[in-house]
C-alpha positions, 0 to 999 in steps of 0.5 A: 106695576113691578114685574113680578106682579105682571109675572104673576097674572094669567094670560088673559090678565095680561091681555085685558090689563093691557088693553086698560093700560093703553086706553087710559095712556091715550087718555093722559096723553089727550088730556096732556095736550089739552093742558098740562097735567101735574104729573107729566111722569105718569106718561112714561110710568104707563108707557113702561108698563104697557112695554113690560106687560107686552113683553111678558105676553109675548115672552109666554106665545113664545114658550 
């Protein structure tokens, strides 16, 4: 998710995107353990976008 898309979102967007975000990282990251995914990137793809959506939340209870 570009940053431009998340500045884009409501506040409340933000927050339930972020729950989601969290959730299916921890799930990537069971799965990772179990036994390794093709993929091991999208760990640090979701890990990104959860930092970006965090900071934009916290950027806006800022203002």
């Amino acid at each position: 998710m570009k940053q431009s898309e998340i500045i884009e979102l409501s506040t409340e967007e933000l927050q339930d995107k972020l729950g989601s975000l969290k959730k299916s990282y921890t799930d990537l990251k069971m799965a990772h353990a179990i036994s390794p995914l093709e993929t091991p990137m999208q760990l640090r793809a979701i890990r990104r976008t959860v930092a970006r959506v965090s900071a934009e939340l916290t950027k806006r209870e800022l203002q």
